[in-house]
N, C-alpha and C positions, 0 to 999 in steps of 0.2 A: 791330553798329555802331549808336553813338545820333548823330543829327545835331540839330546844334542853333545859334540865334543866339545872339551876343553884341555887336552892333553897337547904336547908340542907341536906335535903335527901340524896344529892349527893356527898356533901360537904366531907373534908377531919377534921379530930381532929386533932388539934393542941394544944402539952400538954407544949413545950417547953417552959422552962422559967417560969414555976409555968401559964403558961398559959389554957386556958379551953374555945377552940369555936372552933367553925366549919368554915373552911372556902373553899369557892368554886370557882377554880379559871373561869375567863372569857374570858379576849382574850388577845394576843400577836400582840404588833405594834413597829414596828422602823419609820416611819414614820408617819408625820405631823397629828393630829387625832382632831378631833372635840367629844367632850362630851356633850349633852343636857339632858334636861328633857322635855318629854311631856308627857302634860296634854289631854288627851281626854273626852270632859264633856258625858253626858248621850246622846247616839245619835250622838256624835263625829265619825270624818274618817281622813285621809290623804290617800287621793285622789289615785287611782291607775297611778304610775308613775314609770318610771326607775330610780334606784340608780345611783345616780352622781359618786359614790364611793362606796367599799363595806361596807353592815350596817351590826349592829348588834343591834337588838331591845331586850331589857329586861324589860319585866314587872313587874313592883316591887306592884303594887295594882289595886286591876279590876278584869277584865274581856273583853275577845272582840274575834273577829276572824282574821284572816290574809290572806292573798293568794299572789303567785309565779303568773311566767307570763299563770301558767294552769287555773288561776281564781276560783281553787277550793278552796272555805274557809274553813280554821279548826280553831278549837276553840284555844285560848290563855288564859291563867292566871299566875297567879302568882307566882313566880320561873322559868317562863318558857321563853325561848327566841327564835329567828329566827334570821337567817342571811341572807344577799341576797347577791349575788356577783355584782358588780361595772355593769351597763346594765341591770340587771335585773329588769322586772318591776314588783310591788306589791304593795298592799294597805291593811291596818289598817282600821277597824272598831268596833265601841262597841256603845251595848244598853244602857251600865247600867254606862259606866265612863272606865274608863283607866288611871293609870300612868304608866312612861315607863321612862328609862334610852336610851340613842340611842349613841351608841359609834360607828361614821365613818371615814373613812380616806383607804386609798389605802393600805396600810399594814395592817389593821385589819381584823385578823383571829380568830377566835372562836378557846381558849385555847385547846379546844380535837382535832382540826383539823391542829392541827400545829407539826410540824415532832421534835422529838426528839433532844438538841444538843446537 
């Protein structure tokens, strides 16, 4: 499991063009990729399971914890994301509610973890 931000803080300024925001990039795919949103209510889980494909989780509201196949949870919020590799197993929980962006597919890599071209 890699944990990592993507909230402003991190974020790159972009002036071009009479333009004025922040932008943060996320991840890099050539191939087939599924985008969802989930919802986890107060008390919500996705169950501890292996990735069919490699994820990438981003919490855009909430609060929750996460774990790799160590089982050890750390906290999650918001700007903050995990990625798991394709077999790895892990599970999603929150007390208080969660939303989440979940961007999978076999070529998605977490924009920092992808080699220069």
């Amino acid at each position: 499991m890699e944990w990592f931000r993507f909230d402003e803080r991190v974020g790159n300024p972009i002036t071009e063009f009479g333009s004025d925001f922040i932008m943060s990039k996320i991840a890099i795919t050539e191939e087939k990729t599924h985008i969802t949103c989930m919802y986890l209510q107060v008390g919500g889980s996705i169950g501890y399971h292996p990735a069919v494909v490699n994820q990438l989780l981003l919490v855009v509201k909430g609060e929750g914890t996460v774990c790799g196949e160590e089982r050890e949870f750390i906290s999650i919020s918001e700007g903050e994301a995990v990625f798991w590799n394709k077999g790895e197993k892990h599970e999603t929980r929150s007390e208080k509610g969660l939303t989440a962006i979940v961007i999978e597919g076999d070529g998605v890599t977490p924009d920092w973890m992808a080699s220069p071209s």
